[in-house]
Backbone bond lengths (Angstrom), bond angles and torsions (degrees), N, CA, C in turn:
res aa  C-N    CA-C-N  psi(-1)  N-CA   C-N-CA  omega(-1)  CA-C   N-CA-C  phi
1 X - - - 1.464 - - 1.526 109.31 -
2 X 1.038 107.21 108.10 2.041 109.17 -173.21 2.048 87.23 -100.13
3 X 1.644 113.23 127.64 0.920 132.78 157.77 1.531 116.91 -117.96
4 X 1.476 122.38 158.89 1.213 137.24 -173.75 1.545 117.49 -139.74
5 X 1.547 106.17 130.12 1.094 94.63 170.73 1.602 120.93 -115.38
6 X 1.467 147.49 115.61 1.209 134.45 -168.60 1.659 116.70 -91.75
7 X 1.075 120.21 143.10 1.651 116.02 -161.71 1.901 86.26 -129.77
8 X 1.035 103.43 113.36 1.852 96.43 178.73 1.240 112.98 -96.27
9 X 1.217 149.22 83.95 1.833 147.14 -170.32 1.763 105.03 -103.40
10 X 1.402 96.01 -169.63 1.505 97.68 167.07 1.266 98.43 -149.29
11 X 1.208 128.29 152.93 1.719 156.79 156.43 2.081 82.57 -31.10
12 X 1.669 97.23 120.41 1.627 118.83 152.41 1.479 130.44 -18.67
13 X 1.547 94.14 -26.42 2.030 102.28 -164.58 1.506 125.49 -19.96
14 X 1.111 145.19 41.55 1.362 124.08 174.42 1.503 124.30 21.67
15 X 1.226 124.76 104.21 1.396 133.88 142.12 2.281 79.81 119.58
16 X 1.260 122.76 -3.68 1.382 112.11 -164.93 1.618 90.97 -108.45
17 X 1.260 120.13 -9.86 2.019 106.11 -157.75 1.527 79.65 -141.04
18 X 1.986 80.05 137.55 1.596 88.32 160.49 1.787 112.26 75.96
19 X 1.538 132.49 9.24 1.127 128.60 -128.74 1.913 77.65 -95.78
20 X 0.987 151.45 -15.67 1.620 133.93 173.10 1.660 82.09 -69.46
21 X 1.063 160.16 -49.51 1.188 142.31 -178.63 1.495 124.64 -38.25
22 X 1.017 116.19 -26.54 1.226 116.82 -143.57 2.207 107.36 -87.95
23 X 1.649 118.08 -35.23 0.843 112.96 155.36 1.620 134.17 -29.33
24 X 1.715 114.12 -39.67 1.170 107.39 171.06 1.993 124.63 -109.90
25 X 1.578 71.19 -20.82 2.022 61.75 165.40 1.987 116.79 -129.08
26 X 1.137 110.05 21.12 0.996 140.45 152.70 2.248 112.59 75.26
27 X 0.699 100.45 -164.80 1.578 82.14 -163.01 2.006 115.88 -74.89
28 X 1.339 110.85 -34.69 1.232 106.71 151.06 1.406 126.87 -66.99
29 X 1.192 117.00 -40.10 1.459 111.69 168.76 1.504 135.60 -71.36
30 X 1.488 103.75 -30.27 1.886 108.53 132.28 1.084 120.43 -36.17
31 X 1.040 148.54 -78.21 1.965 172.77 -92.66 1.900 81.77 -108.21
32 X 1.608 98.87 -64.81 1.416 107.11 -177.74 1.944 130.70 -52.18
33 X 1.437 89.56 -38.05 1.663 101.09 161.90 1.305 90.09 -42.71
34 X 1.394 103.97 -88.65 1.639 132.83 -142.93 1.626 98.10 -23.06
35 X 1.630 98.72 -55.28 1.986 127.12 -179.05 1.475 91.48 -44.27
36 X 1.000 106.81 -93.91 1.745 107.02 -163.46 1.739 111.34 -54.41
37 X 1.043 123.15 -27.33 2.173 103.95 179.35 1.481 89.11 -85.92
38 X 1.228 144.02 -37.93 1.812 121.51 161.21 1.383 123.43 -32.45
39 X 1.306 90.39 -44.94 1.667 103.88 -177.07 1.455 109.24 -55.98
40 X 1.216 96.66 -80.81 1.868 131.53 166.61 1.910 98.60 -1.09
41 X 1.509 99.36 -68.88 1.165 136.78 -172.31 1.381 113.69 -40.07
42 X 1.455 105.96 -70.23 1.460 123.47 177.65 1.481 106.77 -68.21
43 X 1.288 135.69 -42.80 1.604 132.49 171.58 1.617 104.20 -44.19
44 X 1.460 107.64 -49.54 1.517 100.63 -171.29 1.976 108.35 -71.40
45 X 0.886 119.17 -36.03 1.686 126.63 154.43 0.958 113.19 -40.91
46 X 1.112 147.80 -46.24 1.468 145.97 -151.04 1.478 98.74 -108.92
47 X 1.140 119.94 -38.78 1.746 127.89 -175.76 1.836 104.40 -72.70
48 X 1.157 120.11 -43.68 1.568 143.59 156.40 1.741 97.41 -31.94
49 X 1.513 94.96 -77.51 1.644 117.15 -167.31 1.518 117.44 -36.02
50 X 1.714 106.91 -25.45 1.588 120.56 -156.80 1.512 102.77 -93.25
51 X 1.399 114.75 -14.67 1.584 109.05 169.24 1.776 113.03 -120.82
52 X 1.442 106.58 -7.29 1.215 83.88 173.85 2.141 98.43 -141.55
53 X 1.161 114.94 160.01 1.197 116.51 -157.64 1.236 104.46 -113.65
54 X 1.797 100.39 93.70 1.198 139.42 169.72 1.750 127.88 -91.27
55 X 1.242 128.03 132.15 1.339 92.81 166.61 1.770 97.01 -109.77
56 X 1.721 83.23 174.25 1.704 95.72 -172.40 1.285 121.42 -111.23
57 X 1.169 134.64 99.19 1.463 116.56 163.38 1.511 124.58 -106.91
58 X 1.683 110.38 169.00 1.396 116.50 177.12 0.877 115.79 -155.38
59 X 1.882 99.78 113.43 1.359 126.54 -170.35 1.660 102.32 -81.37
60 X 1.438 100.60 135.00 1.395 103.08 -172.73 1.438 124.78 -150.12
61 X 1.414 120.40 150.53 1.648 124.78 -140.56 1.712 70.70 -115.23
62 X 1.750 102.71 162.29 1.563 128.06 166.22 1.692 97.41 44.52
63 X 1.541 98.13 173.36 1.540 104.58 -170.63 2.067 109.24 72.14
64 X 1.426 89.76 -161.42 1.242 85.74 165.66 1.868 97.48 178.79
65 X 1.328 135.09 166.35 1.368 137.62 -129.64 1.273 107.24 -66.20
66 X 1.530 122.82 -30.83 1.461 151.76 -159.91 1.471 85.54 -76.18
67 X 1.863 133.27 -70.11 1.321 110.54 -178.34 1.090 131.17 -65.86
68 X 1.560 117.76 -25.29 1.529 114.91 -169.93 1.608 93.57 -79.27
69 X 0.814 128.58 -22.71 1.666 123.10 176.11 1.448 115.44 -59.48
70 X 1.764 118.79 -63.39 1.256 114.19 144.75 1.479 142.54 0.21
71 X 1.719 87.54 -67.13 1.664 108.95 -165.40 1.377 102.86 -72.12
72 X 1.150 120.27 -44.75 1.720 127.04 -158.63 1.430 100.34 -135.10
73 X 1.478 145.03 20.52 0.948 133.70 110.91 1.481 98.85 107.58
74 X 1.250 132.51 164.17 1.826 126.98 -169.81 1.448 123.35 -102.55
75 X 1.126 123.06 28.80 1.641 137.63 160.18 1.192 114.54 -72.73
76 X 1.525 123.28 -7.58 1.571 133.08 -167.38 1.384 99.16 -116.68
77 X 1.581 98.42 173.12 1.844 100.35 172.21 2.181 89.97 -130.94
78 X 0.947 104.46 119.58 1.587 133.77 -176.51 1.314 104.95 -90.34
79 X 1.723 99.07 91.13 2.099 93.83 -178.58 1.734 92.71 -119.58
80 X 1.559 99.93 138.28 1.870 114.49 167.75 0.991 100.35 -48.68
81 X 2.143 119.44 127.61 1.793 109.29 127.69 1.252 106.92 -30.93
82 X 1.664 95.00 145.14 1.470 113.07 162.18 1.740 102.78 -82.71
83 X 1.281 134.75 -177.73 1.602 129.79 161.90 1.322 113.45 -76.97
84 X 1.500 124.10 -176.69 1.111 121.22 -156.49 1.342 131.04 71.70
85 X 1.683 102.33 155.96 1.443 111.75 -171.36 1.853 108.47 -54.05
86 X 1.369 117.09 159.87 1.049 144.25 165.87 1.667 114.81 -25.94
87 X 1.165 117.85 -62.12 1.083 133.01 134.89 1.708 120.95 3.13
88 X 1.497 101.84 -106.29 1.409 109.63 161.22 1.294 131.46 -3.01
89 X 1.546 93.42 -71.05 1.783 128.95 -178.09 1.307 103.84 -48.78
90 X 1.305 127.63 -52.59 1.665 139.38 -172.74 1.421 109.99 -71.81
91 X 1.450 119.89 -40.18 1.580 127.53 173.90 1.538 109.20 -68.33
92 X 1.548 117.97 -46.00 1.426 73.04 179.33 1.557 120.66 -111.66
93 X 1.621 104.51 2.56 1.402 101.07 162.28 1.950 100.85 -65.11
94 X 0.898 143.98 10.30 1.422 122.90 157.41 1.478 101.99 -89.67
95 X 1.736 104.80 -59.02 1.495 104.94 175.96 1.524 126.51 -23.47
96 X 1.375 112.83 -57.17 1.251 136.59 169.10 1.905 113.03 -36.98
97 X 1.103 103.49 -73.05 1.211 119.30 159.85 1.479 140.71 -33.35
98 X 1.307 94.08 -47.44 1.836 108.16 163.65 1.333 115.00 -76.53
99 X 1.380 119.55 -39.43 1.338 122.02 -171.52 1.928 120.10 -83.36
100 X 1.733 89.87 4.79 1.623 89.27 176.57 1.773 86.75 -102.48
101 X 1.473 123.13 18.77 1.732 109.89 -178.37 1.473 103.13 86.31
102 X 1.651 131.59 36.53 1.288 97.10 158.08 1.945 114.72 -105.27
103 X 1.078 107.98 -173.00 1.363 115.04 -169.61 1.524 114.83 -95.28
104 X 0.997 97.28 -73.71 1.735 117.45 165.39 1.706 118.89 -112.47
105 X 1.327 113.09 126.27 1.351 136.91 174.28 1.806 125.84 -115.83
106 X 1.140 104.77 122.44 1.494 119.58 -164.05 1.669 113.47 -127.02
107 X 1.462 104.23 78.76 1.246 105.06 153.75 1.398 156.17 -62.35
108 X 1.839 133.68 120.67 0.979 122.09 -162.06 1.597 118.44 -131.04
109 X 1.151 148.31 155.13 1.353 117.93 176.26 1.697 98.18 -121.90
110 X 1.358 125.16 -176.11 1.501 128.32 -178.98 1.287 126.77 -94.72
111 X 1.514 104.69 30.38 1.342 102.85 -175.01 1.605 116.67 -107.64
112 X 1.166 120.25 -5.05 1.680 131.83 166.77 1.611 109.74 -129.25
113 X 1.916 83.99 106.53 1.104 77.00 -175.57 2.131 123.63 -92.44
114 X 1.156 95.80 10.99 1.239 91.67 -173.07 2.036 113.72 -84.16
115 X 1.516 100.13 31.60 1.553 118.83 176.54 1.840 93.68 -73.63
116 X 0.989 102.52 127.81 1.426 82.86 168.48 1.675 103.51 -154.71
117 X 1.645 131.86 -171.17 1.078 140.13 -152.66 1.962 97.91 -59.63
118 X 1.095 126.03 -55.98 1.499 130.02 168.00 1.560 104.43 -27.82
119 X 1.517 111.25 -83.69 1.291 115.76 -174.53 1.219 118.85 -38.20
120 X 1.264 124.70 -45.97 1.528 133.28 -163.65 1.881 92.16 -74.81
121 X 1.087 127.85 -70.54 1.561 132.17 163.35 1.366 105.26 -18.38
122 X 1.285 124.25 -49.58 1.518 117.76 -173.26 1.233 125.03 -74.46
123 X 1.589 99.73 -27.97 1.542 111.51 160.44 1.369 137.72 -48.80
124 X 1.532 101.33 -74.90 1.064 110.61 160.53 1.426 125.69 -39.90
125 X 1.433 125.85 -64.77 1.016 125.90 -175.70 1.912 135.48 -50.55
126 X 1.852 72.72 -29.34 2.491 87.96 166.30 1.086 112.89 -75.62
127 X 1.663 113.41 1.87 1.776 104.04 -171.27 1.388 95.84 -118.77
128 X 0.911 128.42 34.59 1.844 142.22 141.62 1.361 110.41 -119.52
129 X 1.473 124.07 32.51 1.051 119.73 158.03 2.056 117.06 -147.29
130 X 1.341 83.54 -34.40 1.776 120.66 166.10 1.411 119.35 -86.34
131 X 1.322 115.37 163.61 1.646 127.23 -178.58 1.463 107.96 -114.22
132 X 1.628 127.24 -10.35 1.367 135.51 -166.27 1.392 96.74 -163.84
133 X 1.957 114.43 131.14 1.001 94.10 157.38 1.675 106.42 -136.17
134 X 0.821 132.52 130.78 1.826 143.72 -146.28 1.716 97.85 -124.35
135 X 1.207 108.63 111.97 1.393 125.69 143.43 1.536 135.91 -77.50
136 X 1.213 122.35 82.18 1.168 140.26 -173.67 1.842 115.40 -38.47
137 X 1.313 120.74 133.69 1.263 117.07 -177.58 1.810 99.07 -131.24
138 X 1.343 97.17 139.65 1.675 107.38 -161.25 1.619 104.92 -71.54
139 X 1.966 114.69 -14.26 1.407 100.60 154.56 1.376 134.70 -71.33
140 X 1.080 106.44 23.03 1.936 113.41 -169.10 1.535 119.37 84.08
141 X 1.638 115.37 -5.26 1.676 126.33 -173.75 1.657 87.99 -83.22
142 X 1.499 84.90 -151.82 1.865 110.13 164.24 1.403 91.21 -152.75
143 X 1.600 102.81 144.82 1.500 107.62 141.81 1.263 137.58 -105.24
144 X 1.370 103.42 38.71 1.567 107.26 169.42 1.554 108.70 -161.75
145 X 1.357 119.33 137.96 1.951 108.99 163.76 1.578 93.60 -140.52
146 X 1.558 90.89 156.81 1.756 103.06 -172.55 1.415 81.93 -125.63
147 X 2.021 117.76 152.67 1.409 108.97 137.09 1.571 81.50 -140.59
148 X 1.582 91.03 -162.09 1.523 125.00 -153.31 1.596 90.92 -127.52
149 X 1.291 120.10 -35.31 1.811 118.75 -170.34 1.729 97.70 -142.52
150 X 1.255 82.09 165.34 1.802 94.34 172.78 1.315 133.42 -65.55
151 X 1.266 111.32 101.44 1.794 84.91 -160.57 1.767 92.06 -123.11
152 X 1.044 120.32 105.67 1.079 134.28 -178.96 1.752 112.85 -67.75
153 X 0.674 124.02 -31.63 1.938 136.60 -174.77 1.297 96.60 -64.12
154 X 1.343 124.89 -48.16 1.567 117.99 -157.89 1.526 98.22 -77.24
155 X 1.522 128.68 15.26 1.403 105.40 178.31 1.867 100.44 -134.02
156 X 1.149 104.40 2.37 1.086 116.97 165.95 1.924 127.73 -91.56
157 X 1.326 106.13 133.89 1.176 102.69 -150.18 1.367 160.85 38.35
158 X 1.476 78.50 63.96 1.572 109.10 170.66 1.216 124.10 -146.25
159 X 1.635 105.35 158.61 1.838 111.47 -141.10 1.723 81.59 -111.72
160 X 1.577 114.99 94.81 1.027 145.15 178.27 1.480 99.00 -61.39
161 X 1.645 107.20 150.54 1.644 102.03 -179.96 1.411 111.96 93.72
162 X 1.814 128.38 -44.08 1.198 129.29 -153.74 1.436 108.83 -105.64
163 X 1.355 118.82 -174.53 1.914 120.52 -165.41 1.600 84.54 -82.98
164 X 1.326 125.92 -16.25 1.994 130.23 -151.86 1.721 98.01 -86.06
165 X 1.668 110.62 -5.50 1.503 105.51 -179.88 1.940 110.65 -67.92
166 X 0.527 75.86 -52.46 2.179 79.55 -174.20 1.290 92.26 -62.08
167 X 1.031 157.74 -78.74 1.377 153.34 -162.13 1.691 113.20 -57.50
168 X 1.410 111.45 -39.74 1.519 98.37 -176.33 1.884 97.24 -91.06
169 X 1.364 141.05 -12.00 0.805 121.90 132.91 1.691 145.31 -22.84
170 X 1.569 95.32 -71.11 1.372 91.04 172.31 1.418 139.33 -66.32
171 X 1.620 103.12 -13.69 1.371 125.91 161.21 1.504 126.62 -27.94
172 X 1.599 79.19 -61.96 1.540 114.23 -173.52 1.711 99.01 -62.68
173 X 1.279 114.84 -61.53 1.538 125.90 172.31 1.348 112.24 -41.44
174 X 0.956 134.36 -42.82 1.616 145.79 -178.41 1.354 90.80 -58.84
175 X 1.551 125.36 -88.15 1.670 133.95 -157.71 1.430 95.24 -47.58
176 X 1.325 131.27 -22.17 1.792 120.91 -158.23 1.320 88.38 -94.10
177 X 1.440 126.24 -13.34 1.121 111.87 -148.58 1.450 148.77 44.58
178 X 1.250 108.45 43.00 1.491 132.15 -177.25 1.443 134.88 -82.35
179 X 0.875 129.33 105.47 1.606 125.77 -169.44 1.329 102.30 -60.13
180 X 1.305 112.57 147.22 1.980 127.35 -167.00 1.685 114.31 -128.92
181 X 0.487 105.64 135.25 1.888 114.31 -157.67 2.039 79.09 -127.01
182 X 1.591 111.17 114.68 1.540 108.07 177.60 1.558 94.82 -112.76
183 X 1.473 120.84 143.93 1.104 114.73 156.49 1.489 122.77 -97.51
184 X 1.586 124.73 -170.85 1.689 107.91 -170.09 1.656 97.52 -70.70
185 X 1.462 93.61 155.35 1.727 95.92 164.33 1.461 125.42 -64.68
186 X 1.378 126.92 133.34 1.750 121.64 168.07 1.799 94.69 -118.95
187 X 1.827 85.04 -165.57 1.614 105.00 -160.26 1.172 92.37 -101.20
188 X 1.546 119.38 155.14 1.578 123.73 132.82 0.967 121.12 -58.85
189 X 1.632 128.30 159.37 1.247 114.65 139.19 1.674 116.26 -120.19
190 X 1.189 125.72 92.43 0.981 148.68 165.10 1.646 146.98 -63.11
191 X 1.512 83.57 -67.78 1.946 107.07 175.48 1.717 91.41 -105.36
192 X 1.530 90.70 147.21 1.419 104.05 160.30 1.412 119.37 -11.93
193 X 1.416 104.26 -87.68 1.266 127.93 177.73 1.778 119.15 -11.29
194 X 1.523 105.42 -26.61 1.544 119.43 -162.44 1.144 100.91 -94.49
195 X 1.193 132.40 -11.20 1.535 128.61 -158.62 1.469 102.82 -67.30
196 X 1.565 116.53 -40.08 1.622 104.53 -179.18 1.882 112.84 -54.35
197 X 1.113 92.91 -24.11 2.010 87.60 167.11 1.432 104.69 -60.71
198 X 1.329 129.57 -42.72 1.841 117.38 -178.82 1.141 117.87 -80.11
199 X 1.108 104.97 -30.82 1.843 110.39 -170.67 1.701 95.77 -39.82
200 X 1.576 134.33 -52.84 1.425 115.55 -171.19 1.373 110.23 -73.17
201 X 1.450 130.75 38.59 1.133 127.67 -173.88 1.459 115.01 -143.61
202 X 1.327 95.60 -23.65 1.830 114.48 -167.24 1.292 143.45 -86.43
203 X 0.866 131.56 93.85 1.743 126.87 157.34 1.615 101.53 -13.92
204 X 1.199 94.73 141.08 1.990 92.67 173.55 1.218 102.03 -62.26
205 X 1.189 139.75 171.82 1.889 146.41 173.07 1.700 93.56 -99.50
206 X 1.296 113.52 -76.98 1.385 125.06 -170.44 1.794 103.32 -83.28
């Protein structure tokens, strides 16, 4: 059984990651979020990884392989976003993924962090029984989708960024007729406002 797990982040850069952050903790202290829920992120991957046999990757924006190797160290495999919307990025890093032979694929990004070893288990596990499995996010997104095959439609046409992501998703899921495996809803943390979601998780920033 070859499983995958994809972790999508971006390189720390100051003033480039995290930038709705930055009004309150300012553009290095953004940069630093970004640093530590990557981190956060990958600990919970790797802690996951130790009972069940996953591999890990992390697709990643700015920088380039030499720092993220550095930063997070060589137990991982460090593959470039391609360009293009969000979207894109998710199609063929799955594409990608299926076509080296894996079975089940479970995408996640670093922005909720309360994903943890349960959730990820639940994932995986609906997609040996399910065709989709969608982690609901209380801004109207998800922070998580699993499949089993390539399904290119579900990332096409949709207005990425907005509360209209989970719904025009499932849209898409409906016409394919796809069985959907939901897990519970969590938070972003995004806007200011969210930070009390990290605080039980966090290094101070400032």
């Amino acid at each position: 059984m070859t499983e995958t797990l994809i972790i999508f982040s971006r390189y720390p850069e100051p003033g480039k990651t995290k930038t709705r952050m930055i009004p309150a903790l300012g553009a290095e202290g953004a940069a630093e979020l970004q640093r530590q829920m990557t981190e956060h992120m990958l600990t919970i991957a790797k802690k996951y990884k130790s009972f069940r046999n996953v591999s890990i990757e992390v697709h990643f924006a700015g920088g380039n392989g030499e720092l993220m190797l550095e930063w997070l160290g060589n137990k991982t495999e460090y593959i470039p976003q391609v360009s293009g919307d969000l979207g894109h990025k998710m199609h063929l890093a799955f594409d990608r993924s299926f076509k080296l032979g894996n079975q089940r694929v479970v995408t996640i990004g670093i922005d909720c962090p309360d994903i943890n070893q349960e959730i990820l288990e639940n994932a995986f596990n609906s997609l040996q029984k399910q065709d989709l499995v969608l982690g609901p996010a209380k801004d109207g997104g998800y922070y998580l989708i699993g499949l089993n095959q390539t399904l290119p439609q579900l990332f096409q046409n949709i207005d990425w960024g907005t509360e209209k992501v989970l719904n025009q998703t499932k849209y898409i899921a409906q016409q394919l007729n796809l069985s959907i495996h939901f897990l519970p809803t969590l938070s972003d943390v995004d806007l200011p406002q969210d930070l009390t979601i990290w605080q039980k998780y966090s290094n101070p920033i400032n």
